[in-house]
C-alpha atoms as one frame of an Amber mdcrd trajectory, in Angstrom:
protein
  19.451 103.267 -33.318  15.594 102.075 -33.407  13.243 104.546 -32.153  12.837
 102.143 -28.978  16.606 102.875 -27.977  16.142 105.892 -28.668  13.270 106.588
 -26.039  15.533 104.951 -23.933  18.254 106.847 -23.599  16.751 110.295 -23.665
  14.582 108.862 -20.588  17.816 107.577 -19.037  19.672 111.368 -19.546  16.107
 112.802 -17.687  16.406 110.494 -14.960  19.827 111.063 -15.117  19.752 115.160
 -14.784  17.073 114.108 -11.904  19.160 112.219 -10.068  21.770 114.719 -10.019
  19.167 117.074  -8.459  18.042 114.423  -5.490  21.790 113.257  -4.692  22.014
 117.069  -4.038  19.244 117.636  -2.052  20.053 114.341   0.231  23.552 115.895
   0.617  22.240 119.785   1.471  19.140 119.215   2.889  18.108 115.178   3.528
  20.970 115.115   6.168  19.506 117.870   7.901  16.037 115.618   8.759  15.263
 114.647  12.326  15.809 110.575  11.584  16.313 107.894   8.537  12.348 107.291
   8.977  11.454 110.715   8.044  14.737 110.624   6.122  13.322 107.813   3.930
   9.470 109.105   3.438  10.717 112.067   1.920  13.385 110.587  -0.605  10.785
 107.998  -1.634   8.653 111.218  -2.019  10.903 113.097  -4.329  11.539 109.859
  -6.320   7.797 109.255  -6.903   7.605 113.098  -7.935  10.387 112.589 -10.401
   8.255 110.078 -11.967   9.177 107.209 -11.468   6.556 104.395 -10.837   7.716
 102.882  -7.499   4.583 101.229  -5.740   6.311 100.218  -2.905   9.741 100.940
  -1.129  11.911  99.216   1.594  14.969 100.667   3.265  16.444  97.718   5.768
  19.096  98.947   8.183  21.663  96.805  10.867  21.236  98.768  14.242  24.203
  98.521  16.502  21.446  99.126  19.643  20.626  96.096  22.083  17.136  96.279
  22.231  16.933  95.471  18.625  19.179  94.315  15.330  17.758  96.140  12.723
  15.015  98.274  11.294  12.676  97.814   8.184  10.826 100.585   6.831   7.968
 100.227   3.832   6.919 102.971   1.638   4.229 103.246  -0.449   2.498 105.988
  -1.953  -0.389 107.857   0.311   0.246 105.864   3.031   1.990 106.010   6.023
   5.533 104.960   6.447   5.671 101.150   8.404   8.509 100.242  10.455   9.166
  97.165  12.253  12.273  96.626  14.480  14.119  93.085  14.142  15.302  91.129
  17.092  18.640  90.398  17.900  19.068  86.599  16.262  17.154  87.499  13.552
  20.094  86.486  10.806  19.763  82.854  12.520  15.614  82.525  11.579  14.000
  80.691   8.462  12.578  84.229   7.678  16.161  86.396   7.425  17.768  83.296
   5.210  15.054  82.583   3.070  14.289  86.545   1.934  15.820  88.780  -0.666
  17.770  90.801   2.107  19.741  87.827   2.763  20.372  87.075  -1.284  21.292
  90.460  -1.642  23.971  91.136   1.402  25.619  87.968   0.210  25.449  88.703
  -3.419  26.721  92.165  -2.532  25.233  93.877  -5.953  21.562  94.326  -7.554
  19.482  91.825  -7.646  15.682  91.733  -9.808  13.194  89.671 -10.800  10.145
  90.098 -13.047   6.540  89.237 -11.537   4.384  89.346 -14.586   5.567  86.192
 -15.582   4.547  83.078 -15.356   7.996  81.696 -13.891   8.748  79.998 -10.373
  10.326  82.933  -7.645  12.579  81.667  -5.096  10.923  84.073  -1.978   7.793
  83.832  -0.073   7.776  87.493   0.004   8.188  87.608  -4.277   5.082  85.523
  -4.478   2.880  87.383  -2.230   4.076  90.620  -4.363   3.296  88.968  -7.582
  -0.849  87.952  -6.202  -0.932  91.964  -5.090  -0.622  93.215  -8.660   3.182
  93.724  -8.954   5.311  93.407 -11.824   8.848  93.849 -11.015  10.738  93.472
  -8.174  14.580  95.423  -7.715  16.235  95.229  -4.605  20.275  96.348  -3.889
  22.923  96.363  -1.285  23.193  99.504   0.181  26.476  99.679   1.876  28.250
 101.762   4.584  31.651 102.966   4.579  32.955 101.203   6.914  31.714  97.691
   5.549  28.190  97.296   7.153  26.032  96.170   4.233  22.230  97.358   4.185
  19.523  97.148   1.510  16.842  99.220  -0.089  14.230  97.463  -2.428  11.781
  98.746  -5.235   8.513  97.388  -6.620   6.120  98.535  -9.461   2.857  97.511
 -10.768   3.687  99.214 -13.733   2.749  97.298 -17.004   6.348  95.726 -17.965
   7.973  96.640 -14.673  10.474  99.457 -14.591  11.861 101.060 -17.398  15.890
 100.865 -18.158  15.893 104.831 -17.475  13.890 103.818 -14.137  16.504 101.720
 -13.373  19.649 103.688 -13.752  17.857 106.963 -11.653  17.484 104.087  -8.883
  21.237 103.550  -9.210  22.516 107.341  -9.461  20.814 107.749  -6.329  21.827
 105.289  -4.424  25.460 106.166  -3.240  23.884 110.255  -1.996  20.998 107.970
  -0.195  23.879 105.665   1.351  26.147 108.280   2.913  23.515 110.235   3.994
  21.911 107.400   5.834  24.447 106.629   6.964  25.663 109.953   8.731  21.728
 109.722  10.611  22.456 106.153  11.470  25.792 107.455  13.487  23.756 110.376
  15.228  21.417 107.791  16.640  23.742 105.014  17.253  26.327 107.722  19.702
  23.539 108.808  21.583  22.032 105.217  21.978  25.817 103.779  22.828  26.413
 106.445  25.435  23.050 106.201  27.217  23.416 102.699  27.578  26.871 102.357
  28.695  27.094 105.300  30.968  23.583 106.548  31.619  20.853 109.224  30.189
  22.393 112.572  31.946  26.283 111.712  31.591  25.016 110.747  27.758  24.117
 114.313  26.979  26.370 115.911  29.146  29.209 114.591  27.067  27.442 114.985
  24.032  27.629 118.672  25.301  31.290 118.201  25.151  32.111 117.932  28.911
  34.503 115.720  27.872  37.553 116.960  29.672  39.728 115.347  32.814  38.356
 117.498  36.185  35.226 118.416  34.134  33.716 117.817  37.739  30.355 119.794
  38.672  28.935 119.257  42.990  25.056 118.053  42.859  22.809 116.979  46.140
  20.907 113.974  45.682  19.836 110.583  47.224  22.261 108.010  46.564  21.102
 104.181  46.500  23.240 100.978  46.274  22.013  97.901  45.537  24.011  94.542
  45.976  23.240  91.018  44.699  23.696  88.772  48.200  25.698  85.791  47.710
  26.666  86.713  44.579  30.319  85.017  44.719  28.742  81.752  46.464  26.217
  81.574  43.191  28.745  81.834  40.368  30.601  78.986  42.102  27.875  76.561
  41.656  26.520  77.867  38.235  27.126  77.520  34.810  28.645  81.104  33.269
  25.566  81.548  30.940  23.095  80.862  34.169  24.767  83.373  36.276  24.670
  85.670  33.628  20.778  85.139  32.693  20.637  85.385  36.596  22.331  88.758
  36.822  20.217  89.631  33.829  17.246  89.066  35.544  18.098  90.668  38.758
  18.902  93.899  36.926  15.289  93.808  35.050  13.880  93.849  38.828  15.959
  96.636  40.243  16.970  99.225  37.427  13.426  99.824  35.882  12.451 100.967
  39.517  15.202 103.411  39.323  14.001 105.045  36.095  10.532 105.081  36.413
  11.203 107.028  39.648  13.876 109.374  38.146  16.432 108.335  38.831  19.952
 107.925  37.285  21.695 104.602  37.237  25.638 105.484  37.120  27.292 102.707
  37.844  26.729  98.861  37.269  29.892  97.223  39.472  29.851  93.892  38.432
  26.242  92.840  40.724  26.602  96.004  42.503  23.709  99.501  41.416  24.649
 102.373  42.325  22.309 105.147  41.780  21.229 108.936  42.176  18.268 110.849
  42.177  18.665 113.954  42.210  17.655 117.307  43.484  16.910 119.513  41.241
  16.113 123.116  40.680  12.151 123.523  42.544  12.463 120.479  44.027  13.026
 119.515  47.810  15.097 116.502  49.390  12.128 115.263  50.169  11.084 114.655
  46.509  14.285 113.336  45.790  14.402 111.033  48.854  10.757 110.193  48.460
  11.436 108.459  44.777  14.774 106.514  46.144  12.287 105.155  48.567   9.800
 103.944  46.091  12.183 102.837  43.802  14.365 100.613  46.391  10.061  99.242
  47.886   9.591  98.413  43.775  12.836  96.507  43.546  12.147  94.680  46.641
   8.982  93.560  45.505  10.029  92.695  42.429  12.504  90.684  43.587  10.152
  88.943  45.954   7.868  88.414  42.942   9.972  86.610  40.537  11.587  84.445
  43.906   7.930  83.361  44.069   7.356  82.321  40.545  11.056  80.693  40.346
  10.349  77.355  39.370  11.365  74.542  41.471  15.838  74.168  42.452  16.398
  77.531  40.692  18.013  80.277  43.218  15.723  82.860  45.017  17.696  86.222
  44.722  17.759  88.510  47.614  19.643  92.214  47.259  19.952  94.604  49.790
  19.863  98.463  49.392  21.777 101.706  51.270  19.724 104.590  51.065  21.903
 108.120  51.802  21.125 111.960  51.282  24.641 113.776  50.606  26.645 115.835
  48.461  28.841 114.160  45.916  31.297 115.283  42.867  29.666 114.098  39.303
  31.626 114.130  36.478  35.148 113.000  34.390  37.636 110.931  36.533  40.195
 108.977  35.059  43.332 109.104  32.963  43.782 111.722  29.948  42.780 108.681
  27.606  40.227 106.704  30.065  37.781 108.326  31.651  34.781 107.775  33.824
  31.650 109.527  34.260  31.164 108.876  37.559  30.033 110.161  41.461  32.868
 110.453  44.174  32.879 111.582  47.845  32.888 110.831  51.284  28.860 110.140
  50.694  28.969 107.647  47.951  31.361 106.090  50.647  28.906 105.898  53.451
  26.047 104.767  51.329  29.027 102.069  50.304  29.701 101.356  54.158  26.027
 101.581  54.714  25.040  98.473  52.339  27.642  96.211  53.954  25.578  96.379
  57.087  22.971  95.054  55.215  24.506  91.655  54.971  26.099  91.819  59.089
  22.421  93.301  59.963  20.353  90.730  57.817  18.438  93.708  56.589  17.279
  94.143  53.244  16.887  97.976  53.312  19.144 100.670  55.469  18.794 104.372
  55.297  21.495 106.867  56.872  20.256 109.493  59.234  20.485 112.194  56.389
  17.948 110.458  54.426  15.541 109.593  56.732  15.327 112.685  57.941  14.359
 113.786  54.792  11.557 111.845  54.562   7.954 112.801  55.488   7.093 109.549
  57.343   8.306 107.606  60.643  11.697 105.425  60.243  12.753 102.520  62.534
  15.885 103.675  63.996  18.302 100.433  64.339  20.915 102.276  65.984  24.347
 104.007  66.059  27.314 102.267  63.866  30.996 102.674  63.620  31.603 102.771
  59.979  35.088 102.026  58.292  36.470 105.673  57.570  34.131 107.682  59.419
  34.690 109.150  62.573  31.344 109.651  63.759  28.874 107.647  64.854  26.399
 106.583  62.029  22.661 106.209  62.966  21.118 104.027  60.648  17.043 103.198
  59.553  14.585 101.175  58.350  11.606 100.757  57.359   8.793  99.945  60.034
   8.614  96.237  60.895   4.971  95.814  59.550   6.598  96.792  55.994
């Protein structure tokens, strides 16, 4: 063997013995990291430490979120770590297809090229590289269990690009960096899931492992519930992908409110909100009442907003809102292998019967007694109601007539 391969190969058994020691600490200690960011930074870290001449790193990961598609984070030594989130569409764009992320998830193995030669590349990104000083260019799939494939890229300004011994350390590592990215890719994506599909609170509560049939727990709060009008009449004359960019569009007016004013959306019922805000430990029902209040003014106006700036023939939206103080049951309902975590009780009822007078009253906002009594500021009573269900008389309010 020439004294060339020889160099070689002892360099590839170091990298290899180094690898060995990274792989372990990405199983016993890299899963224990807070996120695949900070995950990432310190990998690239130890991999720079172990001397190899990486100048720059990328680690591209699908997201299953809806706010965005994927995430791509950029290393490079004694800077800090750059992360850009990718819409949803971005495999359709000019950008995706023409870029080694795309050549490599088709290709499904390693692909390289050298930049310190005078050749033609085939990306934009490959040539911008190449005027920045670097040499070589390595960039491989990086591939979930359960199919979804991923990349991570390396480049070095190294004189000759990387080494064969460089190269092999990169692909050692790669299946411990994999699985443990994995694994932190699946604690964020639960938590993201169940927030979005069944709310902050009932997120961590299950999380917590309240996860049982009857796992039911009694909680005072306001209680809101908003309703699209004319909903049914709409979808009759629309297109399906107009109502549903409608619907879309009335639920960016009225849920924001809701959160900003701590509240708890539980429930979206086809164009139906039903909310709580709760009162909690310190707080008074006047607190709680006080942000239903703002929230339901907020979604009123925004409403009222986007009607105005509607361009001509498009449908103004109008909603009305039930506004109730009560005590309800929170928690698992359902069947041992479908469950809901939901709010029952004779309240969420009323604040149910409450919003159908909305429509009958032409009112855009009714509060039940309970509720504005809670509040620190006069109500317009509209009178007493007979409500389907309820044996009392219901007196019902609004807000004053110069609102």
């Amino acid at each position: 063997m020439s004294p060339l391969g020889t160099a070689v190969t002892r360099q590839t058994a170091r990298a290899g013995q180094t690898a060995a020691e990274l792989s372990e600490w990405l199983i016993r200690q890299g899963r224990l990291l807070a996120d695949n960011a900070r995950l990432f930074a310190e990998f690239c870290e130890h991999v720079f430490a172990a001397g190899l001449p990486i100048d720059r790193a990328s680690l591209h990961l699908r997201a299953l979120h809806p706010q965005y598609r994927g995430v791509s984070r950029t290393w490079k030594p004694g800077e800090p770590l750059q992360e850009r989130f990718m819409d949803h569409g971005i495999e359709k764009t000019a950008m995706y297809i023409e870029s080694p992320v795309h050549a490599v998830t088709e290709a499904l193995r390693t692909l390289q090229w050298r930049l310190d030669r005078d050749e033609a590349l085939p990306f934009l990104l490959l040539e911008e590289l190449r005027e920045e000083g670097y040499t070589h260019y390595v960039i491989a799939p990086f591939v979930y269990a359960e199919g979804l494939v991923n990349a991570i890229s390396w480049a070095t300004k190294r004189p000759g690009g990387f080494a064969n011994g460089h190269l092999q350390f990169l692909e050692d590592v790669l299946p411990a960096m994999s699985v443990t990215a994995e694994i932190k890719a699946l604690r964020r994506f639960i938590p993201h899931v169940l927030t979005t599909y069944v709310g902050a609170e009932p997120a961590r509560l299950i999380l917590d492992g309240q996860v049982r049939r009857g796992d039911v727990t009694t909680i005072t709060a306001a209680l809101m519930l908003i309703d699209l009008r004319d909903f049914t009449l709409l979808s009759d004359t629309m297109a399906p992908r107009a109502v549903v960019r409608m619907l879309n569009d009335y639920f960016d007016d009225v849920i924001p409110p809701v959160r900003e004013h701590r509240g708890e959306v539980m429930e979206i019922m086809g164009d139906g909100v039903l909310a709580i805000f709760r009162r909690v430990a310190g707080s008074t029902p006047t607190e709680a009442c006080g942000g239903a209040l703002a929230a339901a003014r907020r979604a009123l106006a925004t409403t009222a907003e986007r009607n105005r700036r509607n361009p001509p023939g498009a449908p103004d939206l109008h909603i009305g809102i039930a506004l109730h103080y009560g005590t309800v049951s929170y928690g698992n309902i359902g069947t041992d292998d479908r469950l809901d975590f939901t709010v029952i009780g004779p309240d969420v009822n009323l604040v149910s019967r409450i919003e159908r007078l909305c429509r009958e009253l032409d009112r855009a906002l009714i509060m039940s007694e309970a509720f504005a009594h809670c509040l620190e500021e006069p109500m317009w009573e509209l009178g007493a109601f007979e409500l389907r269900g309820f044996s009392r008389m219901q007196r019902l309010f609004e807000l004053p007539h110069e609102e």
